[in-house]
N, C-alpha and C positions, 0 to 999 in steps of 0.2 A: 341631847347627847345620849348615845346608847353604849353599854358597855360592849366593851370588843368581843368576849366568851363568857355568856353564864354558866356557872357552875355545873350543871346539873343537860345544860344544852347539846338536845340529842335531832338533829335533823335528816330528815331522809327525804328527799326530793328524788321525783320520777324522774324530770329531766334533766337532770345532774347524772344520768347512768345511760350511757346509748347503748342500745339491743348490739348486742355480740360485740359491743368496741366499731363498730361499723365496719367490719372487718370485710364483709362481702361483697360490701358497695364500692361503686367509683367517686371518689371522694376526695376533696382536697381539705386537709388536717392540721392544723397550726397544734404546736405543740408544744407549753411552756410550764417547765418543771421549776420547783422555788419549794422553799421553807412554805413561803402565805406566810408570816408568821407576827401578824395577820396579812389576810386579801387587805387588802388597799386599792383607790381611786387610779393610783399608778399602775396594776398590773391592769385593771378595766383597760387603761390609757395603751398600754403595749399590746393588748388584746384587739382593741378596735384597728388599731394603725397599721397590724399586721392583715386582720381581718380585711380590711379595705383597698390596700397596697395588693395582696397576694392573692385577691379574690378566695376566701378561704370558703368551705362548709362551715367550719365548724372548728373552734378551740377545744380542745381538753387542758383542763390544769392539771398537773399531776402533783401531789401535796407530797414532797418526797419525808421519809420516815425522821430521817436526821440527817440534814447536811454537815457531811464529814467535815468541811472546811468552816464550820459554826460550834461558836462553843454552844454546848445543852443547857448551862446553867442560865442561859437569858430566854430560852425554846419552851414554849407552851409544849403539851403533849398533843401528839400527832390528832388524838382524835376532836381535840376542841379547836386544831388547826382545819382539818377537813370540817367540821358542821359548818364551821364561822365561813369557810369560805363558801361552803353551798347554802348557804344562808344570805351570803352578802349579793352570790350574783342568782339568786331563786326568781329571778323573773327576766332572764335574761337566757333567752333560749337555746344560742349558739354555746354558750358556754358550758362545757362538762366538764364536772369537777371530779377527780378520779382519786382511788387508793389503790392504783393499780401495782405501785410503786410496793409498796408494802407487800400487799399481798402476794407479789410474785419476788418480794426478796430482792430488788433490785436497786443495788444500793451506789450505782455509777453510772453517770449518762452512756456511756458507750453501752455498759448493760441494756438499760431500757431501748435504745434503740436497737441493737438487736432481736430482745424480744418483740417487739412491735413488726419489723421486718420479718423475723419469721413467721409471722401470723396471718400477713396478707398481701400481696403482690398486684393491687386492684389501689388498695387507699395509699393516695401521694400525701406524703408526712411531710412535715418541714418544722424544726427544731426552730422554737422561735428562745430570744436573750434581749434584755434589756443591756446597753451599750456598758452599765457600769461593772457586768461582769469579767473586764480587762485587770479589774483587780485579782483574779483569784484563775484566769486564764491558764499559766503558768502552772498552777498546782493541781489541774486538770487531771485525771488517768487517760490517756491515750486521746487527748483531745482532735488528731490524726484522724485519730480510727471516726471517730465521731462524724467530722466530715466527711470521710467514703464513705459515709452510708445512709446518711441523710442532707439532705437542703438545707442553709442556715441563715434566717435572717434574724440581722442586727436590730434594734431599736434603738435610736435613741436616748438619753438620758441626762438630767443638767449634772453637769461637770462632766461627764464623758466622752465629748463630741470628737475633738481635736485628737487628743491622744489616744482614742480608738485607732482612727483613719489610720496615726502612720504609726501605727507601733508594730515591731518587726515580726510579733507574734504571728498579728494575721494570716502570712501565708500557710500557717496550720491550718485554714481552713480554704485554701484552695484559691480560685479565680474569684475577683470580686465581680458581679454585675453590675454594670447601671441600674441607679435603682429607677429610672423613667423604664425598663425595662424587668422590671419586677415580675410581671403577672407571669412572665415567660420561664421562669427561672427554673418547672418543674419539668420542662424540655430540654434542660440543659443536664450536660453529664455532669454526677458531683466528683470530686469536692468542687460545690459553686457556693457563693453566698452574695446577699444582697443586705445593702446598708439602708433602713429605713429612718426618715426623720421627718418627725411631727411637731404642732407644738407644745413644750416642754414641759413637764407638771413638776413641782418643786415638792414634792412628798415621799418617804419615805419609811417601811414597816418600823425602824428604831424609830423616829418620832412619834410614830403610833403608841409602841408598845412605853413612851417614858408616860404617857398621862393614860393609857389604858381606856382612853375612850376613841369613839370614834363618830363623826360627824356625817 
């Protein structure tokens, strides 16, 4: 058993930071924002599925500073959120762990994906969610805008499968794809999104964080 954040743990991995945000390259870029709070086995799981489904380059996790729709009083501090999670995936190459969030003040998904589009018109981004984000969908800031301007896929998640599909929110994000037609989806005009499903990991950062360790 290894504790989730040592006190005192300060990590700085090379490959946890790609040269200019890859910003100049042709690139295809999964991109999935979260508390971490901690990385877990389950975002690896939404990482690869995405990864494999969408034919990706490369994931960045963006470790966001404070999710506004989270209370703080359960919330590790940002910075033992970020080491732990470059920490947990430090041998796992595709994966970049980012505080880009932070550092540029960007404190709502619509934000960040603006910033990221203004920066390069070469790298195809696509906003990756774990399916149980239907909870908090709704309380979204311009969750709209979100999809005009980036690509969205879904992942799976246990208990969210059903009441994803047909809940009437969805069309906030535009035309669904087949997901047998997934790889295609960065040719398509957005708002487009594709529903991906894997099989199902039953874990979760709250059961992480009630015992403080992690496996």
């Amino acid at each position: 058993m290894t504790k989730y954040v040592d006190k005192d743990l300060k990590v700085n991995f090379k490959n946890s930071i790609p040269i200019c945000y890859s910003y100049s390259r042709n690139r295809k870029i999964g991109i999935l924002g979260g508390s971490f709070n901690p990385a877990h086995i389950g975002h690896i799981h939404i990482t690869n599925t995405a990864l494999i489904n969408l034919g990706l380059d490369e994931i960045w996790w963006l470790v966001a500073p404070q999710n506004r729709l989270k209370s703080s009083l359960d919330m590790e501090n940002f910075d033992k959120r970020l080491s732990y999670a470059r920490l947990f995936t430090k041998n796992i190459s595709y994966i970049k762990v980012l505080d880009l969030e932070k550092k540029n003040q960007l404190y709502a998904t619509y934000k960040t994906v603006n910033f990221l589009n203004q920066r390069t018109r070469k790298v195809k981004f696509i906003w990756l969610m774990g399916s149980d984000i239907l909870d908090n969908l709704n309380k979204w800031l311009y969750p709209n805008l979100v999809a005009q301007n980036i690509h969205i896929a879904v992942i799976s998640r246990p208990g969210y499968l059903n009441s994803f599909l047909n809940t009437s929110r969805i069309p906030n994000f535009g035309k669904k794809l087949k997901t047998i037609k997934s790889r295609i989806i960065f040719h398509k005009k957005k708002p487009v999104w594709v529903f991906l499903k894997n099989k199902l990991l039953y874990i979760s950062s709250s059961e992480i964080r009630k015992t403080k360790t992690y496996t």
